[in-house]
N, C-alpha and C positions, 0 to 999 in steps of 0.2 A: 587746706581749704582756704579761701580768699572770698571776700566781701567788697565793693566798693560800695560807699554811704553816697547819699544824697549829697556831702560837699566833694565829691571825688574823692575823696580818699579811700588810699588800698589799705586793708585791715588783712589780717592770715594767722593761721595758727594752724597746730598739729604737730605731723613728724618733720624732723628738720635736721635728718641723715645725710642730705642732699641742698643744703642750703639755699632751700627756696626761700624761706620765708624773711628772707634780708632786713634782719635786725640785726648785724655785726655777729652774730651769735651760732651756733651749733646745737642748741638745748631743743627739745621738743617743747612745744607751748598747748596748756589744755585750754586756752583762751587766749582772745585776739591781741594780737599786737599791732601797732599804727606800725607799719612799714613809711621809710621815709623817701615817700611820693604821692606828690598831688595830681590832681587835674588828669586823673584816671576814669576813660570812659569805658575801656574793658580791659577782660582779664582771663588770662587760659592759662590752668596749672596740671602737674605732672607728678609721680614721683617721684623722678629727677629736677625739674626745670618747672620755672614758670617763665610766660611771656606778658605783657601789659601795654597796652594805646593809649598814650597819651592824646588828652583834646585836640595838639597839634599837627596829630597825626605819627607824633614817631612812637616806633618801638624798640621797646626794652625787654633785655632778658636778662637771667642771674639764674644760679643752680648751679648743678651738674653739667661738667664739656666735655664728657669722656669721648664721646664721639661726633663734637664739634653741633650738639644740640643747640646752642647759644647763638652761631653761625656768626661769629666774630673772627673765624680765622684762626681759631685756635682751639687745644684741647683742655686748654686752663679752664678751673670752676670758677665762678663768682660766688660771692657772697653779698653784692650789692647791685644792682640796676645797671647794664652797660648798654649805650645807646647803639641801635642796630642798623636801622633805618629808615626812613622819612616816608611818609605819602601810605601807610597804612591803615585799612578799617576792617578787616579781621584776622585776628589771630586764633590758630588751633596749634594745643598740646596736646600727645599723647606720646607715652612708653619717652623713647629717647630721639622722638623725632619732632620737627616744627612746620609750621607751614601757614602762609598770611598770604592774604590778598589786599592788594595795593589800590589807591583812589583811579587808576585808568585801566581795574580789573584786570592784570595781570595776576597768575598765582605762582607764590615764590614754595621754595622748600627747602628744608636742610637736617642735618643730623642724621640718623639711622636710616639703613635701606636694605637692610638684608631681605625682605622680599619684595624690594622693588616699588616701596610705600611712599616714594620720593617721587617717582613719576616719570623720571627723565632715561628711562630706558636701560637701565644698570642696577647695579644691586652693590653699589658703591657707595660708602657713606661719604657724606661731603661736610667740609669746615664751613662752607660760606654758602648765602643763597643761589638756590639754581631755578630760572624760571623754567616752569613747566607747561602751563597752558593761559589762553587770552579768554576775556570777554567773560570772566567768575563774577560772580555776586556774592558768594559764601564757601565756606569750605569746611571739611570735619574728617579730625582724622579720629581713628579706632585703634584698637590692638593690630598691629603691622597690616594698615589697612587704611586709605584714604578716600575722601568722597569729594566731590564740587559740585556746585550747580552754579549753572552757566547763564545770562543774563537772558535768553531764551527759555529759559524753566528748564532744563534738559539734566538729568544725571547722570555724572561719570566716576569709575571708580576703578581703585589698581590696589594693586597689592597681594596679600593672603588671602587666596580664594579657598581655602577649606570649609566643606560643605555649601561652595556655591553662594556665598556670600557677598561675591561681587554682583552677582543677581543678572550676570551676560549670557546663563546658559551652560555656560562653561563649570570647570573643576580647575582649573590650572592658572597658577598664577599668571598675577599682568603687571609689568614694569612700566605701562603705557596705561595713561587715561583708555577706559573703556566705556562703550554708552550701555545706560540701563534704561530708562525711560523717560520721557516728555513729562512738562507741566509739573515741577514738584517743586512745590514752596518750601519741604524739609527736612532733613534727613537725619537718622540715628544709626547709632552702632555701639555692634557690643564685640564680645570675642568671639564669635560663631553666627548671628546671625544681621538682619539689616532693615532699615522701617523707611519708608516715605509717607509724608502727607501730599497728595495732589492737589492743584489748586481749586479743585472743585469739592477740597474736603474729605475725599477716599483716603484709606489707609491701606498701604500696600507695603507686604514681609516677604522676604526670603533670607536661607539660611537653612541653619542646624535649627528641626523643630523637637528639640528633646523636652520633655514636660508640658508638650504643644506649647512652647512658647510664640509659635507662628500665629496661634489664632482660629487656624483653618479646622480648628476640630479635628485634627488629625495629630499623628506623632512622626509624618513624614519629612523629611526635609523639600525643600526646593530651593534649585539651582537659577529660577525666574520671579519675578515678584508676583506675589497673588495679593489679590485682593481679599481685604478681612473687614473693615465697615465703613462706611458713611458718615457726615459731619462732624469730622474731627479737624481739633485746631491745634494739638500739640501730642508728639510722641515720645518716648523718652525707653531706652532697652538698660534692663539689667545682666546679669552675665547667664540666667535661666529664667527670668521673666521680664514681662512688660509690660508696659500704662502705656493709655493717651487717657486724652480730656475730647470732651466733646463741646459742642457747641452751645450746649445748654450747661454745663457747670461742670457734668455728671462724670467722675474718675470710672476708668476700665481697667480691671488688671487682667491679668491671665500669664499660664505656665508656673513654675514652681511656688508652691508656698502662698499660693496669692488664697486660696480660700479658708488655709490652714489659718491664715491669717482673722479670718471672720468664725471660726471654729468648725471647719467642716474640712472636708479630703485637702492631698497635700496640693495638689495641684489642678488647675484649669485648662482644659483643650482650646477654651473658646473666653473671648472677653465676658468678665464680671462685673457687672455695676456695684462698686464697694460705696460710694458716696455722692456728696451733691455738691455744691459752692465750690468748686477747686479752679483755683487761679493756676496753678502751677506743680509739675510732679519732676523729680528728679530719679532715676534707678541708678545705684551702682553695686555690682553684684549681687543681691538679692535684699538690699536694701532700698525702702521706699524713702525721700523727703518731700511731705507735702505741704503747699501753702492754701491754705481756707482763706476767703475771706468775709465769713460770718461765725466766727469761733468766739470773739472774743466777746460776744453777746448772746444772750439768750432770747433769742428773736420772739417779741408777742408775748412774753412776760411781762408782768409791773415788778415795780420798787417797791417797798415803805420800808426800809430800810433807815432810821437816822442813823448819819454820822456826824457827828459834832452839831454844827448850826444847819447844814446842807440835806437836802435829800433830793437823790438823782431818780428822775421819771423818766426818763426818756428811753426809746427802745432802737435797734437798729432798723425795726421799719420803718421812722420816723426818724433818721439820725439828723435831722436840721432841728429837731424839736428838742433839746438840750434845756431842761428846767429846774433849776434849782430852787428849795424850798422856799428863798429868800424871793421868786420870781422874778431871779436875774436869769439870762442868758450866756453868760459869760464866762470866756475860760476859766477855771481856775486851778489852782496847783496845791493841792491839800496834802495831809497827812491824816492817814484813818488809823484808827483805835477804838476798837468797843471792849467793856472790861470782863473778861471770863473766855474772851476769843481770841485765838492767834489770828491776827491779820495786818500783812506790812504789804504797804499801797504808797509807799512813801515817794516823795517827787511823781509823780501820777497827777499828767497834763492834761486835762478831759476836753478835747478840741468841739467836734463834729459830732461825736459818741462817749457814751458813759458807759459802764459796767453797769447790769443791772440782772437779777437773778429771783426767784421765787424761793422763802425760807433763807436762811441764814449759813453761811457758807464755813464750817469750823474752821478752815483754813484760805487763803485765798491768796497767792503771791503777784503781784507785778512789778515789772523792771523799769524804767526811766516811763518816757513818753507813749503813747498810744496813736501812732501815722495810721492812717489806712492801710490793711490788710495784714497786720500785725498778727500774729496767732497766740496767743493769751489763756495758757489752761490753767483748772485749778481741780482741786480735789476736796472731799470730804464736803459735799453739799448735803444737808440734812434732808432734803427731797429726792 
């Protein structure tokens, strides 16, 4: 996994089989390490390979080179950041392949092609970048399976078409960009099937619909993109289900496990409204990561709560209303203790918003600072 913080810097942790996570080291990490590099404005990682854009537009890769994924010209690994090349603002990882778009929307590719997920018409893996097509604004590759959208809105895709996942109509793979549809501001992929957002906010799937992961209420696959709902602003596929968000807050899942999820059947034909506030949802195989951002308050509760000399009134309806008992406004950085209760709030910045909760909380944990949209749980509320 990989993070970059508010100073740019690349943070990573996990498995480190494949020496992604360029700490000089080999060990797996259950918690972040500062990777040594700065001035990281994004970041695409693999389980071979990760790539990284620097502010000044060059890119870097480290990992696994078995099949020239690096596109350094060679099959040697790294274990540290090797500079690739200049004028980049996207980079996509997936499986053992790479592929970036450059600042005069050219899109490059390299490493793996065994079905043709490179684009240049072979099924040739290659050491070094190969341009593939003009005039990209984004790109995303999938399980041996690649997408772009083109500075027109238009989408194109190649590679592994099992179960029609390329979305051309077709069943048969494509070594060659193919057109799927106009006007899409943005595209997902999983291992079997494929999602657009239109620019008018439609959501449109094709693919493998096993666990009606498609939406359509059905269990059918298709080979073309159907349309599944309306004002949506983000999609995100797992490898037998999937999320958007919509335009009002509100999380949709549907296909496996998504109701089992809320205690009811295992699966969904059709989108589910599981939540409300959702900034952002991540799937990766039948794992959800979701960002709230009103979690870390209990919205239209009061306080009376003392702690030490302080008591926080303030509510997230009101997050500019920040009032301490003393009738200051002002940040402050405390440490809380009441005696007979576990509670460590230790270093706990209260900027713009306070914690504030109805009854007394037996336990209550938080970590460093409180930025906006931070997700902040606790357990064992005596309400």
């Amino acid at each position: 996994a990989a993070a970059i913080l508010s100073d740019s810097s690349l943070w990573m942790w996990g498995g480190h089989w494949s020496r992604q996570l360029d700490d000089g080291m080999t060990v797996n990490r259950i918690e972040p390490v500062s990777v040594v590099m700065e001035d990281v404005v994004a970041v695409s990682t693999s389980g071979s390979h990760t790539g990284a854009i620097k502010s000044d537009g060059s890119l870097w890769m480290w990992g696994t080179n078995n099949v020239g994924q690096l596109g350094d010209g060679t099959t040697e690994n790294s274990e540290v950041p090797k500079r690739i090349m200049d004028g980049v603002v996207v980079v996509s990882v997936f499986g053992d392949t790479t592929a970036v778009v450059k600042t005069d929307g050219s899109l490059w590719a390299w490493g793996y092609n065994g079905y043709g997920q490179l684009g240049n018409d072979t099924t040739e893996d290659s050491l070094v970048p190969v341009k593939i097509m003009d005039n990209v604004r984004d790109v995303v590759l999938g399980p041996s399976i690649a997408s772009a959208i083109k500075s027109d809105g238009s989408l194109w895709m190649w590679g592994y078409n099992r179960d029609g996942r390329l979305g051309n109509g077709t069943y048969e793979n494509s070594t060659v960009p193919v057109f799927v549809m106009d006007n899409v501001e943005q595209v997902a992929l999983s291992g079997d099937h494929s999602a657009a957002v239109s620019s008018d906010g439609s959501l449109w799937m094709w693919g493998d619909n096993g666990y009606g992961k498609l939406g359509n209420g059905t269990g059918t696959s298709s080979a073309v993109p159907i349309k599944i709902m309306d004002d949506t602003v983000e999609v995100s596929l797992g490898g037998d289900c999937s999320a958007a968000i919509k335009t009002d807050g509100s999380l949709w899942l549907w296909g496996k496990n998504v109701i089992a999820r809320k205690g009811g059947s295992s699966f969904s034909l059709v989108p589910t409204r599981v939540m409300d506030g959702v900034d952002d949802v991540i799937c990766f195989g039948d794992v959800f990561a979701i960002l709230r951002h009103e979690e870390y308050v209990l919205t239209g509760d009061t306080c009376r709560t003392e702690i030490g000399d302080y008591q926080a009134v303030a509510s997230l309806a009101d997050p500019g209303n920040c009032i301490w008992s003393d009738g200051t406004t002002d940040p402050k950085e405390i440490n809380w203790s009441i005696d007979g209760y576990d509670i460590d709030m230790s270093g706990v910045t209260f900027e713009d918003t306070t914690m504030e909760w109805t009854g007394l909380p037996r336990r209550l944990e938080i970590s460093g600072e409180l930025p906006e949209g931070v997700l902040v749980s606790y357990t064992g509320n005596d309400n």
